[in-house]
C-alpha positions in Angstrom: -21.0 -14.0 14.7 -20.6 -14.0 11.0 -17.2 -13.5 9.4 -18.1 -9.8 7.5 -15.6 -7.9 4.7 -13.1 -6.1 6.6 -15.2 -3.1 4.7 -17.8 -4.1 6.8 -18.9 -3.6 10.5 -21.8 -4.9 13.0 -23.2 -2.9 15.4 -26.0 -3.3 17.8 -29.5 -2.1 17.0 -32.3 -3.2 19.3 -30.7 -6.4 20.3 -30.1 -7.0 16.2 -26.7 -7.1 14.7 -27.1 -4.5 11.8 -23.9 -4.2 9.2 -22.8 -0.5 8.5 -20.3 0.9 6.4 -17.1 1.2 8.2 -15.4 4.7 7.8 -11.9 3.5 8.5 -12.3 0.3 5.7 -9.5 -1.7 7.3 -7.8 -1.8 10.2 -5.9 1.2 11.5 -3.4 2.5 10.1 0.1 2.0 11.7 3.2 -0.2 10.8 2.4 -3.0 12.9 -0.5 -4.1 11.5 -0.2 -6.9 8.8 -1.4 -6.1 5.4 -2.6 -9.1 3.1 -2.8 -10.0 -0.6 -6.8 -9.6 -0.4 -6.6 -5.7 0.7 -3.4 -4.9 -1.6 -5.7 -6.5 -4.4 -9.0 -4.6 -3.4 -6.9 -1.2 -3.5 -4.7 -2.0 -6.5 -7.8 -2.5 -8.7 -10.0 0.7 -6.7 -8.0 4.3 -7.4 -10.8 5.8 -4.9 -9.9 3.7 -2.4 -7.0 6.8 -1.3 -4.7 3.9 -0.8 -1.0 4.5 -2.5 0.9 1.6 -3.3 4.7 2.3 -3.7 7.1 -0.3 -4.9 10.8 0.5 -3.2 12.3 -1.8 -5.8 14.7 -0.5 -8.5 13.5 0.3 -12.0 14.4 -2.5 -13.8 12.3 -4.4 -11.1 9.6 -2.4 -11.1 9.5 -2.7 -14.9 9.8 -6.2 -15.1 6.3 -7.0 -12.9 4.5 -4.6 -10.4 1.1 -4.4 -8.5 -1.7 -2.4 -10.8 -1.6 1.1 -10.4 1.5 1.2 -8.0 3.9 3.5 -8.2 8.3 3.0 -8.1 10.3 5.1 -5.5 13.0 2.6 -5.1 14.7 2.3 -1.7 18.6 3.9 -3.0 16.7 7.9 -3.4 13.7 6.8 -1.2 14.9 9.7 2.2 15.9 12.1 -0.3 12.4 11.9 -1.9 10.6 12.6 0.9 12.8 15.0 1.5 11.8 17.0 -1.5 8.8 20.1 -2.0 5.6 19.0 -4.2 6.9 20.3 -7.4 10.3 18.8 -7.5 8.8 15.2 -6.5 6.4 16.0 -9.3 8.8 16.9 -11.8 11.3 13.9 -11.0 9.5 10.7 -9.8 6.0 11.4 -11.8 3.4 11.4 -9.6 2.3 13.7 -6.7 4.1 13.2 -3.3 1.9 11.7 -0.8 1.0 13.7 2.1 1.9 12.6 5.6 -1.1 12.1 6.8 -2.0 9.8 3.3 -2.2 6.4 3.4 0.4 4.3 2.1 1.3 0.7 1.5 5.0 0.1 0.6 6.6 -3.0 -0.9 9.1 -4.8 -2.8 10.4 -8.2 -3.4 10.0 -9.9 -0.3 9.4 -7.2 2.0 12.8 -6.4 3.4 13.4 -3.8 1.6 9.7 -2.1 2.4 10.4 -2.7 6.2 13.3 -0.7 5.5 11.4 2.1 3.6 8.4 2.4 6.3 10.3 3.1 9.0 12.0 6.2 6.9 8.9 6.9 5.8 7.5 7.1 10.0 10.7 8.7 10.7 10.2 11.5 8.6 6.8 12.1 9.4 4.4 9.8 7.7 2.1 8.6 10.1 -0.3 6.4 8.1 2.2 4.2 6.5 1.8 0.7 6.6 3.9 -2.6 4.9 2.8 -5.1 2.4 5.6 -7.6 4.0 4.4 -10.7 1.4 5.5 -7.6 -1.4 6.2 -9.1 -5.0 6.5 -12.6 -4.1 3.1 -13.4 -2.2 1.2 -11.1 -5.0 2.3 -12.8 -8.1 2.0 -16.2 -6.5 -1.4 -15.5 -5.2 -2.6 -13.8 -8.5 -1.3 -16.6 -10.6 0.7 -14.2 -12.9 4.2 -14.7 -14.1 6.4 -10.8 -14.2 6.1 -8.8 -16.9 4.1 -5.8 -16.8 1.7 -4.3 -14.1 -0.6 -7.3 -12.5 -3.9 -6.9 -10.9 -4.9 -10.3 -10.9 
């Protein structure tokens, strides 16, 4: 059978493979399920993809080089942010508080950090959390880019 987008499914019709539109885009949504440069990539570059990227690094390394359009919640405030109503998330980290049932990709330098953060993140509720274990180190060897500011190579 034909190696398809993950985007993509096959499904029978009349005995002839027919690709359709997968509603789910990816695979499930869960923590054990590995995330890979290609999807982080493909959702850093699409804002309608309803995929949020969080970087659980501090500032200074979140300044210095992050994915496109991700956002910083570094790991040191990251239970007492979730811990925190709409408008005070809002009003302190600048941007809107995911939802629980929203999906989100965490990472950070090399991914220990992020393994750290998604199982706060499960642990308080968030049940579509998932974690980009290559984080920083596999995206900006993969995209070709040295740090500095956002990257969507």
């Amino acid at each position: 059978m034909p190696d398809y987008p993950p985007a993509l499914a096959v499904q029978s019709s009349g005995g002839m493979p027919t690709v359709v539109e997968d509603d789910k885009k990816d695979v499930p949504w869960n923590v054990e399920e590995e995330i890979t440069y290609e999807q982080v990539k493909r959702w850093s570059e699409d804002t309608e993809s309803g995929v949020i990227l969080i970087d659980v690094r501090e500032a200074p390394d979140f300044e210095s080089g992050h994915i496109l359009n991700s956002k910083n919640l570094p790991l040191s405030i990251f239970e007492q942010a979730l811990s925190k109503d709409q408008v005070d998330f809002m009003r302190t980290y600048g941007f809107p508080k995911p939802g629980i049932e929203e999906k989100i990709v965490l990472y950070c330098r090399s991914g220990r950090r992020s393994t750290i953060a998604a199982d706060l993140a499960s642990g308080a509720g968030f049940s579509r959390v998932r974690n980009y274990t290559g984080s920083w180190l596999e995206y900006e060897a993969k995209s070709g880019v040295q740090a500095g500011a956002a990257k969507s190579a």
